[in-house]
C-alpha positions in Angstrom: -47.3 16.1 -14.2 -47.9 12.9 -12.5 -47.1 11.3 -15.6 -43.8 12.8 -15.6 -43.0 12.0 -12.2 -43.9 8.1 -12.3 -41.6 7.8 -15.1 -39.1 9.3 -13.6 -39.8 7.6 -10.6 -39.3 4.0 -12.5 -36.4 5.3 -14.8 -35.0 6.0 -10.8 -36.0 2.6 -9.8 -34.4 0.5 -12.9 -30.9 2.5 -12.5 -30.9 1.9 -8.6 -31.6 -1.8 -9.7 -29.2 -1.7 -12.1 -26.0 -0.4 -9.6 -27.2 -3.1 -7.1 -26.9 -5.9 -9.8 -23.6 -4.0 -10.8 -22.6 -4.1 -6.8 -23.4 -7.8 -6.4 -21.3 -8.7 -9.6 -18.6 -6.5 -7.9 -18.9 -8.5 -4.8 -19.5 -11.6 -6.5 -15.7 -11.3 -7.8 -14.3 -9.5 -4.9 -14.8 -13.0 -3.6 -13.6 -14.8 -6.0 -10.6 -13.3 -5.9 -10.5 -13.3 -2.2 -10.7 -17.2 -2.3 -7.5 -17.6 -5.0 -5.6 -15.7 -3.0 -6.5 -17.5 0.5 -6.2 -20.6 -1.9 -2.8 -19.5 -3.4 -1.5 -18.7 0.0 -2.8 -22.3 1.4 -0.2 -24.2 -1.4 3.0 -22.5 0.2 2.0 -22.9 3.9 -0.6 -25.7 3.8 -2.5 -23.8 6.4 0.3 -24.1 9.1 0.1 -21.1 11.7 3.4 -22.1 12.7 5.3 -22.4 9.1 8.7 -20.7 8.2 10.1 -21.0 5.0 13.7 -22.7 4.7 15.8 -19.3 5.0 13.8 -18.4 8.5 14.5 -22.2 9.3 18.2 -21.4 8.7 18.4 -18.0 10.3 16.6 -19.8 13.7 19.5 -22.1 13.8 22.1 -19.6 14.2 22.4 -17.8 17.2 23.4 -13.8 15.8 21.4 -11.2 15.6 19.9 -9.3 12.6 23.3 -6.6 13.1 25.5 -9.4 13.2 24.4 -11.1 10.3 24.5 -8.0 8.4 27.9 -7.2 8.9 28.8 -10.8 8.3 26.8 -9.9 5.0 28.8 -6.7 4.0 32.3 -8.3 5.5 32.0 -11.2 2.3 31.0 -8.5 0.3 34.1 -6.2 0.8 36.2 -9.5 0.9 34.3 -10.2 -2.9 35.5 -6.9 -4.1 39.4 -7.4 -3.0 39.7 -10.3 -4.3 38.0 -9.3 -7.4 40.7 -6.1 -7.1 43.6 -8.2 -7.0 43.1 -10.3 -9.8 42.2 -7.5 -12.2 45.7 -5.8 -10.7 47.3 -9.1 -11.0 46.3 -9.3 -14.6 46.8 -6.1 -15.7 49.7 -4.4 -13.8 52.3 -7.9 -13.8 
């Protein structure tokens, strides 16, 4: 019996060694993939706290609201779609 038991003991021990090699490979590329994506993210905004991409840049320049912008936004759209009315009437009615 305490042949039994030591071997199960050490078959325990080798597959508790074998998940903690398994873990540290896991964490191993868990950082890995941490630092490509901290390192990807550092070639848009060099590491500026205070960056803004050019749109945010143009937005801060303007001085309307998110509301107003948006029905500036769906104003050019309708005015898209009349125009774009008319010259299909125009074409195919005259």
């Amino acid at each position: 019996m305490d042949e039994k038991t030591s071997q199960t003991l050490e078959e325990r021990e080798a597959a508790l060694a074998r998940r903690e090699e398994e873990l540290a490979r896991q964490q191993a590329q868990l950082a890995q993939e941490q630092q490509e994506l901290h390192r990807r993210k550092g070639l848009l905004d060099n590491g500026d706290p205070n960056f803004k991409n050019g749109k945010e840049k143009i937005y801060d320049r303007l001085p309307v609201t998110a509301k107003q912008m948006d029905l500036v936004v769906k104003v050019l759209e309708a005015a898209i779609v009349v125009v774009l009315a008319v010259a299909l009437l125009d074409k195919y009615l005259f």
